[in-house]
N, C-alpha and C positions, 0 to 999 in steps of 0.2 A: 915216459913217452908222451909226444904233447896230443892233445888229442884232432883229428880231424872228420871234417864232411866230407872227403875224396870218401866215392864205392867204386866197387867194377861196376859198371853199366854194360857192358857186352863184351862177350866172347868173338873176336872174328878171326874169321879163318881165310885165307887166303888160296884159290882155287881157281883154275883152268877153263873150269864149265862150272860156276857155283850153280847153276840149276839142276845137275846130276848128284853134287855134291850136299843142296840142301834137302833133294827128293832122298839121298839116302839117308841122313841124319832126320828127317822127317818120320821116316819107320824106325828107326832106331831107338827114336828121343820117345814117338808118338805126338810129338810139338807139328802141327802145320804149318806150311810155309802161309805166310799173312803181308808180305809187301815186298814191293822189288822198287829199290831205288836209286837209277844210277847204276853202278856197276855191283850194287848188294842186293841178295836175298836173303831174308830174313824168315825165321822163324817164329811162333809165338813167344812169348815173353812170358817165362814162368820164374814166381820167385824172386823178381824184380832182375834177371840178368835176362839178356838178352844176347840170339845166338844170331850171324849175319857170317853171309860166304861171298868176300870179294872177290872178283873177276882181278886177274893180272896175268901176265903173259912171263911172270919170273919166275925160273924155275926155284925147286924147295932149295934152300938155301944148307950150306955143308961142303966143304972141299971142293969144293966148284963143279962137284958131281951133278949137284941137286938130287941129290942122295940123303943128306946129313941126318941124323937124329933130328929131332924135335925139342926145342928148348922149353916148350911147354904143351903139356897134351892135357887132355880131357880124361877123367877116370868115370865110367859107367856101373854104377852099383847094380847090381842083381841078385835075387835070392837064388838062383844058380847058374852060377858063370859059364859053367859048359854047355848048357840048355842055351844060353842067352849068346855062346859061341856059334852053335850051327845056327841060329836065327839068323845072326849078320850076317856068318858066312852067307847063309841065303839071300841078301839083299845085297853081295858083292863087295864085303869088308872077307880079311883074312887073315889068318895069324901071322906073326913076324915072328920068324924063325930068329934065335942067338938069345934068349931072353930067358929060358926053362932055368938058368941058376939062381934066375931072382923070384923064383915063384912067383909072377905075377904073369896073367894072362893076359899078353903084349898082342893087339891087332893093330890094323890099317884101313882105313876106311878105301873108297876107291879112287883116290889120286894120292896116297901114301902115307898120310897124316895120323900119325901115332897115338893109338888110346887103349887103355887098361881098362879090360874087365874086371872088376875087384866083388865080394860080395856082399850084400848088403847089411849094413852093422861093422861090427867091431871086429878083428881081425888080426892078429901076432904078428907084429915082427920080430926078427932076431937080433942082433947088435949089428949084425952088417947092410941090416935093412932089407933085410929077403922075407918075403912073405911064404907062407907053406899052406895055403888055401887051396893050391891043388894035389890032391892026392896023387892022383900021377900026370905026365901028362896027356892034355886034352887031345882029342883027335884030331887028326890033320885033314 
């Protein structure tokens, strides 16, 4: 492999109200929102990535629902995922039901956008790539 300088530089998300959207990921992350420019808000820069919530008026892309799956989400490590479930839920993220076969604990932040609870460290998968980190499932 040849080698390169390309890194991620940032994470951005694409959203409706990113000011609702950065205030949630702001309690989630614990990152402050730190500039707004143009149609982004951005959060602190930890780690050297960078987290920014565009403004656009297209809906989530998917069967033309704007429904679809997510072709890439965010995974949020916690020393306990189900503790770290009612949290969100508290700040207006919630599970995505149809997920319970892959053992992974599947939310939604509050305009839809797909992210995994996983917990923190190391973690089994099985050969069909199901995790079994919850013991049963979380509450609803």
């Amino acid at each position: 492999m040849a080698e390169s300088s390309a890194q991620i530089n940032a994470l951005i998300v694409d959203a409706t109200d990113p000011e609702r959207l950065a205030a949630f990921w702001s309690e989630v992350l614990g990152r402050p929102v730190v500039g707004r420019t143009g149609p982004y808000v951005w959060l602190r820069r930890e780690n050297g990535l960078g987290l920014g919530f565009q403004r656009t008026d297209a809906p989530k892309s998917g069967s033309g629902s704007g429904s679809g799956k997510n072709r890439v989400h965010i995974d949020i490590a916690a020393a306990d995922p189900a503790a770290e479930q009612r949290r969100i839920e508290g700040l207006g993220g919630r599970r995505l039901e149809g997920y319970d076969d892959g053992g992974f604990l599947v939310m939604v932040d509050p305009e839809g956008n797909e992210f995994c609870v996983i917990p923190a460290g190391p973690f089994e998968l099985d050969d069909e790539g199901r995790a079994h980190y919850l013991d049963r499932p979380a509450d609803r």
